[in-house]
matplotlib code that plots the C-alpha trace (Angstrom):
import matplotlib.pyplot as plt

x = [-5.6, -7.0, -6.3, -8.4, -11.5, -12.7, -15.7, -18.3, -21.6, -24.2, -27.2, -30.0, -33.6, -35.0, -35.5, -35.1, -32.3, -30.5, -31.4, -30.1, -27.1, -25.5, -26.4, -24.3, -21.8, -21.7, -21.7, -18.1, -16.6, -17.0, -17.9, -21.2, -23.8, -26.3, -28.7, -31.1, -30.4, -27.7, -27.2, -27.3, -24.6, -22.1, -22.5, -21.6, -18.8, -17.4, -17.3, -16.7, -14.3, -15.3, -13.0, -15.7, -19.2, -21.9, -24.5, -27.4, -27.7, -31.3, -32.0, -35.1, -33.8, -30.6, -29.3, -26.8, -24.1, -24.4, -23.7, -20.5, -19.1, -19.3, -18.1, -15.0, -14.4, -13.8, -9.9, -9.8, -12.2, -9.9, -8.5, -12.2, -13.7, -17.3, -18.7, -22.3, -25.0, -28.5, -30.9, -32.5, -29.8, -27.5, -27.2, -23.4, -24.1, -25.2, -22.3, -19.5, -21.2, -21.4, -17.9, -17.2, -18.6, -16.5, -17.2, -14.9, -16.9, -20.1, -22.2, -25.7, -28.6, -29.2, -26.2, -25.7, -24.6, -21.5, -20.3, -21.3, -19.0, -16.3, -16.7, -16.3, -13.2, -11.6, -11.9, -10.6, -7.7, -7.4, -7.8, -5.0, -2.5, -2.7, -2.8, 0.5, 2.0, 1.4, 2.9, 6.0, 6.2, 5.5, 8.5, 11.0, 9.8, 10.8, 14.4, 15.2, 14.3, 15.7, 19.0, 19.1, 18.7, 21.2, 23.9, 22.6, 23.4, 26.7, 28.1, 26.3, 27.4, 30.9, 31.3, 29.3, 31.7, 34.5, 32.6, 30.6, 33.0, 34.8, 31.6, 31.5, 34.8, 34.6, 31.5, 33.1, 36.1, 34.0, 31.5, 35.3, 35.8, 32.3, 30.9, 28.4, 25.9, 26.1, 23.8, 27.1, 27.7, 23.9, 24.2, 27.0, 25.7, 22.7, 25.3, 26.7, 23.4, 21.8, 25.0, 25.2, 21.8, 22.6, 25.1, 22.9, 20.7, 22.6, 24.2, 20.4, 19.6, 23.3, 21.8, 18.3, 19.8, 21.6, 20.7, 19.9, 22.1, 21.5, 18.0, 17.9, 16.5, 13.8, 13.1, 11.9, 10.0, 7.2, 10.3, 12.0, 8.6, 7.5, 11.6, 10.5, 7.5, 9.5, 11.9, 9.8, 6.8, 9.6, 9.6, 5.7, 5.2, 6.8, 3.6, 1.0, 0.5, -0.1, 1.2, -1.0, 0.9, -1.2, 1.1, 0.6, 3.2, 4.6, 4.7, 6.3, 9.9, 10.3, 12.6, 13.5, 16.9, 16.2, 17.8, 16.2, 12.5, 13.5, 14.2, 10.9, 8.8, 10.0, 9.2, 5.9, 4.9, 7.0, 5.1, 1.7, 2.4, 2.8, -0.6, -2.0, 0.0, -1.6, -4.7, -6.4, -7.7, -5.8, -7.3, -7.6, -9.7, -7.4, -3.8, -3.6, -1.3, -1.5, 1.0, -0.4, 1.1, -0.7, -0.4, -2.3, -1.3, 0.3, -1.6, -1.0, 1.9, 2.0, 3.2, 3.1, 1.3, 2.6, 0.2, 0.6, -2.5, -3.7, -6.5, -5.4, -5.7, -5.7, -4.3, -6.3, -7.0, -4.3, -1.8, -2.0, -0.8, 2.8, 3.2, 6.6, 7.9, 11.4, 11.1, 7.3, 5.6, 2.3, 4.6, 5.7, 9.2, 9.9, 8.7, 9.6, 12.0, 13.2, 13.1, 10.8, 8.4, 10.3, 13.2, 11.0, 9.0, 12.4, 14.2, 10.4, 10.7, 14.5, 13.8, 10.9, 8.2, 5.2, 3.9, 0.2, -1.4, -5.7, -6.6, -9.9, -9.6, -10.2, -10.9, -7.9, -4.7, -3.4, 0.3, 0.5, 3.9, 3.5, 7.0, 7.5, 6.8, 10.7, 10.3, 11.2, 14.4, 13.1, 13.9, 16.1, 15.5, 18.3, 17.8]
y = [-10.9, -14.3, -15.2, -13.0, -13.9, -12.7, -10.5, -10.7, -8.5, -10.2, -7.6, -8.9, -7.1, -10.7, -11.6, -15.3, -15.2, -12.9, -15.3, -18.4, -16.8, -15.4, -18.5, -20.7, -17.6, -18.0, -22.1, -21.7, -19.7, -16.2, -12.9, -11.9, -9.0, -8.3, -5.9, -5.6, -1.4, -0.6, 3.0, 1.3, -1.4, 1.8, 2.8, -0.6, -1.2, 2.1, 1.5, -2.3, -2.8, -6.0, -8.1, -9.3, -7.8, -10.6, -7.8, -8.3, -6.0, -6.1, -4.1, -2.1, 0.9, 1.2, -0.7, -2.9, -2.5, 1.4, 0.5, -1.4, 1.8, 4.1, 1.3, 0.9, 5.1, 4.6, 5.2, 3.2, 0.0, -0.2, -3.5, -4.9, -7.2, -6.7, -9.8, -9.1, -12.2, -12.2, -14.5, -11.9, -10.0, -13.8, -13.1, -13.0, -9.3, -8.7, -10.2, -8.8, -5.0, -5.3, -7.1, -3.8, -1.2, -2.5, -6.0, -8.0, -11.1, -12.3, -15.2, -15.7, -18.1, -20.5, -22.0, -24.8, -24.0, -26.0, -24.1, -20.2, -21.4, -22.5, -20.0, -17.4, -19.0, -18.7, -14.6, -14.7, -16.2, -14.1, -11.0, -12.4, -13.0, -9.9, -7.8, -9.8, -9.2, -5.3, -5.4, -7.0, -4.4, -1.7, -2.7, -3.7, 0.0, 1.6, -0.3, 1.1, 4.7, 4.5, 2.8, 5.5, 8.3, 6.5, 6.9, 10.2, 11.5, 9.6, 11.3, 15.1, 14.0, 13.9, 17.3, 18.7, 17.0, 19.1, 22.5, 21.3, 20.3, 23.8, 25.4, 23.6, 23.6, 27.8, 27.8, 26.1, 28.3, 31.0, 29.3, 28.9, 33.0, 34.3, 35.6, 32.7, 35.0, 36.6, 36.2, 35.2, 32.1, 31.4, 31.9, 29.5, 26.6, 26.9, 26.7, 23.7, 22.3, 22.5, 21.6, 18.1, 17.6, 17.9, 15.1, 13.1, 13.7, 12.5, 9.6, 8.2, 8.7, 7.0, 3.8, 3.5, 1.5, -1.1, -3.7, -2.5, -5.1, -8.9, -10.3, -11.7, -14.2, -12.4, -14.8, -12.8, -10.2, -9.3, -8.3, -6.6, -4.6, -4.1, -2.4, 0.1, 1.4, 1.7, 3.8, 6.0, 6.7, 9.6, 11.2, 11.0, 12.0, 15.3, 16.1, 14.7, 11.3, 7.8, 4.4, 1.4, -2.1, -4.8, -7.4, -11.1, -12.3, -15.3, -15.4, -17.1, -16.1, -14.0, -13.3, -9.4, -8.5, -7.0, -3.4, -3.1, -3.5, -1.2, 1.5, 0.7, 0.8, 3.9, 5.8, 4.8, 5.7, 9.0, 9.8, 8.5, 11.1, 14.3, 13.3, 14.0, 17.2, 18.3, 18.2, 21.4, 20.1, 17.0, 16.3, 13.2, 11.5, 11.4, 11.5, 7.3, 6.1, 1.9, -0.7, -4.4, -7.6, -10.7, -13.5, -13.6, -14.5, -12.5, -13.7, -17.7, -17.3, -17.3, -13.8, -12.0, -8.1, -5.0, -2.6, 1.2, 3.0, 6.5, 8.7, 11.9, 14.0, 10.7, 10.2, 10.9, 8.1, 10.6, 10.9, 7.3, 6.9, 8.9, 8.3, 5.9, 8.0, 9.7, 13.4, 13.6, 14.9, 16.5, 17.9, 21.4, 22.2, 21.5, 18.2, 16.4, 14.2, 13.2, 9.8, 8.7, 6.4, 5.5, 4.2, 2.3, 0.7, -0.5, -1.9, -3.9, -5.1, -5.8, -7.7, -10.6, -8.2, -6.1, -2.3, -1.6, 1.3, 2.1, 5.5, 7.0, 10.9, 13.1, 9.2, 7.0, 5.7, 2.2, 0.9, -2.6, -4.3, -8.0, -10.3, -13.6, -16.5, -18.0, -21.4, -24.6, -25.8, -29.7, -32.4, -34.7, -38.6, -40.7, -43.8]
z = [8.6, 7.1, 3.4, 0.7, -0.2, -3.3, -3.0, -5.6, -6.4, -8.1, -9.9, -11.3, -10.8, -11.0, -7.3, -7.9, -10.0, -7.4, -5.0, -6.6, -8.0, -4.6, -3.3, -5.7, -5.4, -1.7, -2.0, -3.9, -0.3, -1.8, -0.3, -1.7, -2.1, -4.3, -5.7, -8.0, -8.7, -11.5, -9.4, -6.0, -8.2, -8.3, -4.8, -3.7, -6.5, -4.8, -1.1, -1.2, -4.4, -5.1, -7.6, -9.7, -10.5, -12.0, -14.1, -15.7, -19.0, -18.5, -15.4, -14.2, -13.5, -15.7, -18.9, -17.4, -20.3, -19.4, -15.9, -16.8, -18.9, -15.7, -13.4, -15.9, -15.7, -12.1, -11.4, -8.4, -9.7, -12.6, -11.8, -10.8, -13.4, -14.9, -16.0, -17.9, -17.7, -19.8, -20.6, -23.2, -25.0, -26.0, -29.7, -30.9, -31.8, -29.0, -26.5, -28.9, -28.5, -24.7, -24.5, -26.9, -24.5, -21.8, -20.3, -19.3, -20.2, -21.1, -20.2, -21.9, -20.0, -19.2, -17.7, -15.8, -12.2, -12.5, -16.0, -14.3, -11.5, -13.4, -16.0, -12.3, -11.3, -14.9, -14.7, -11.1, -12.2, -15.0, -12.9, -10.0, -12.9, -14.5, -11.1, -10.1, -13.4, -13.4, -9.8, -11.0, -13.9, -11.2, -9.4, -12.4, -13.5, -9.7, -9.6, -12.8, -12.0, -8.5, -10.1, -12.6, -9.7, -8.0, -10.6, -11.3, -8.0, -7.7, -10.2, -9.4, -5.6, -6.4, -8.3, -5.1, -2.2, -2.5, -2.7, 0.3, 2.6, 2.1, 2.9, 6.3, 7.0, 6.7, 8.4, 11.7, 11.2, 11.4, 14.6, 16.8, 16.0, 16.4, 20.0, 20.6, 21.5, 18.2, 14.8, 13.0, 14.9, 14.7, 11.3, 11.0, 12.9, 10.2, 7.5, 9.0, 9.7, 5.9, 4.1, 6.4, 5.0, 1.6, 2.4, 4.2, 1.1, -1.5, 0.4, 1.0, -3.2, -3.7, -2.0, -3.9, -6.6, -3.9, -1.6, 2.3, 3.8, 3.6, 3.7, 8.0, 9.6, 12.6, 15.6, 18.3, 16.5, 19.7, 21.5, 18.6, 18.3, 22.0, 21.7, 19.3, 20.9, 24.2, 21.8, 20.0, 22.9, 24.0, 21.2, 20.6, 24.4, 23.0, 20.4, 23.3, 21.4, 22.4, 20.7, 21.5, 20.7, 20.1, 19.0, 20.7, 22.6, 20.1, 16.0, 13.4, 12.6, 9.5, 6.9, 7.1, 9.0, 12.1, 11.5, 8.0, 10.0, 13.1, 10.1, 8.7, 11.7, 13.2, 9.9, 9.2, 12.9, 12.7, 9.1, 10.9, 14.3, 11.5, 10.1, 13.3, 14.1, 10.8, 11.8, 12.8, 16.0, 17.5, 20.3, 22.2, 20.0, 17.3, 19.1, 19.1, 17.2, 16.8, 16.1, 15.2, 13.8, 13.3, 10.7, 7.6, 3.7, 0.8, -1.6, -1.4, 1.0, 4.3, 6.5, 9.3, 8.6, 10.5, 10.6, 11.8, 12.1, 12.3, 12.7, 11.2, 7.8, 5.4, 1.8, -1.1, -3.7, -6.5, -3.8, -2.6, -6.1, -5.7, -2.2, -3.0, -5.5, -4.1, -2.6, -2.9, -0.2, 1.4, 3.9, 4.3, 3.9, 8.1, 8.1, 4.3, 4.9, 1.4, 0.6, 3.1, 2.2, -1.0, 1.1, 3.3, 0.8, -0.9, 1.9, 2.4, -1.1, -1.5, 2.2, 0.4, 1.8, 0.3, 1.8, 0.9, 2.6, 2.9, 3.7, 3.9, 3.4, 7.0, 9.1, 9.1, 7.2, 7.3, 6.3, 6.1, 5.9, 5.0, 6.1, 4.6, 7.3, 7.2, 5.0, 7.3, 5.5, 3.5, 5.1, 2.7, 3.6, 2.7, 0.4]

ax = plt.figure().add_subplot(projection="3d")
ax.plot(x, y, z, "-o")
ax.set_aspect("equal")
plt.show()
């Protein structure tokens, strides 16, 4: 994983202007294409997300200010910026109805290169700051609802304790009486069973709302890794799956404490091995299951990315969106495991770290976990 580069789309039915444009584009170290079709524009804008769209309002084969209105109904380009660029419609009327319609800015030619670069660079920014600043209110919003769960189920945990236990206690009582052939002792050990999972369940909502232990210092973390996958291949050799490691043999030490990431790793891989059970046919094709790391940035800082890959059912772009969110699950009722991936994503978080996952529906889902690169402590030179 290198740093991002933003990607950029430049339309323009003009061949020489779509020329010289991506070229200046591509001068400044962006990722560029370009078209010169407002439909082909959408098709693009779909599969490649870029973070900035150049359009021309005056296209061939669509009105480019129409194009930006269905581009900006687009759920998943919401955060992508639509910059519009004319040298025909520049009249102040004219800018303030396409800004209007939708644009996120407008730029009328001719422009000198210099300026449409800088004047590129400016949106950029303004896109990366207000990205960062909804993910900051994303998660201020998440520690308040999981605090408030949290107290919520401390107090509705205590009036169930008592209860509970005298339901298992009785139930044991009645397991050391019973034939242990018989349904009643079966039936007993299920009692047991599902009221120690209530427990479990309401400890684990107890502890949204609090730190996972201390934020660690990871030194060895190809060996923690390499661990794991010796761990877990027993339990995957049960289903008939395969983990693949590809994790090189040094990289930097992290900041994530080392339990905390042994938690996290074996349930994104557990979550990524029901995936593929789901599947209607499973065969060998689709029954590799990969662990990754390699460094790579966080925006401007520098990390190491865990990735655990599948090729099973996939998430869907209005399910990616709930995927944290406590208790939700595609699963059925055999294999949910209540908190899940909301208890993995905040012991990432509470640990410096960031979990992004990519899915593409029926081919493949991706969970990224990105750890902060420990910071080398400064150096202080005495006077």
């Amino acid at each position: 994983m290198e740093q991002s580069i933003p990607k950029i789309l430049v339309v323009d039915d003009e061949e020489y202007l779509l020329l010289l444009t991506s070229q200046l584009m591509e001068s400044a170290s962006y990722e560029v294409r370009s078209t010169s079709s407002g439909k082909e524009c959408i098709d693009i804008c779909r599969q490649w997300q870029p973070e900035l769209v150049l359009l021309d309002v005056w296209l061939e084969d669509e009105d480019g200010v129409q194009v930006c209105r269905e581009l900006k109904r687009i759920p998943e380009l919401e955060t992508m910026m639509v910059v519009l660029i004319s040298g025909r419609c520049t009249s102040s009327d004219q800018q303030a109805e396409g800004l209007r319609l939708g644009g996120d800015g407008y730029i009328a030619r001719p422009i000198q290169s210099r300026e449409l670069l800088a004047r590129i660079q400016a949106y950029l920014r303004i896109q990366t700051a207000g990205r960062e600043r909804r993910a900051l209110e994303n998660r201020l919003q998440e520690k308040l609802r999981l605090e408030a769960l949290g107290t919520l189920a401390g107090g509705i945990g205590h009036e169930i304790a008592n209860p509970l236990s005298g339901i298992i206690g009785f139930a044991q009582l009645i397991e050391d009486v019973a034939d242990e052939e018989s349904d009643i002792a079966s039936y007993a050990v299920s009692i047991t069973r599902e009221c120690r999972r209530i427990e479990a369940t309401i400890n684990s909502i107890r502890t949204l709302g609090q730190v996972h232990g201390s934020v660690g210092k990871l030194d060895e973390l190809p060996t923690l890794l390499n661990h794991l996958a010796t761990l877990v291949q027993a339990m995957l050799n049960e289903r008939g799956h395969i983990l693949l490691v590809e994790v090189p043999d040094a990289l930097p030490a992290v900041q994530f404490a080392a339990e905390q990431l042994e938690y996290v790793v074996v349930q994104l891989i557990t979550n990524a091995s029901h995936a593929i059970v789901s599947l209607p046919d499973h065969g060998v094709t689709n029954n590799v299951i990969k662990l990754s790391a390699c460094e790579g940035w966080d925006g401007d800082a520098p990390c190491v990315r865990l990735t655990v890959e599948d090729h099973g059912t996939g998430i869907a772009a209005d399910v990616r969106k709930r995927i944290f969110e406590p208790f939700f699950t595609t699963k059925n009722c055999t294999q949910a495991e209540g908190l899940g991936l909301s208890a993995v994503r905040q012991i990432v978080l509470q640990q410096g770290g960031d979990l992004k996952v990519e899915s593409e529906v029926g081919l493949f889902t991706k969970f990224h976990v990105d750890l902060p690169v420990l910071k080398e402590p400064e150096t202080v030179v005495a006077d």
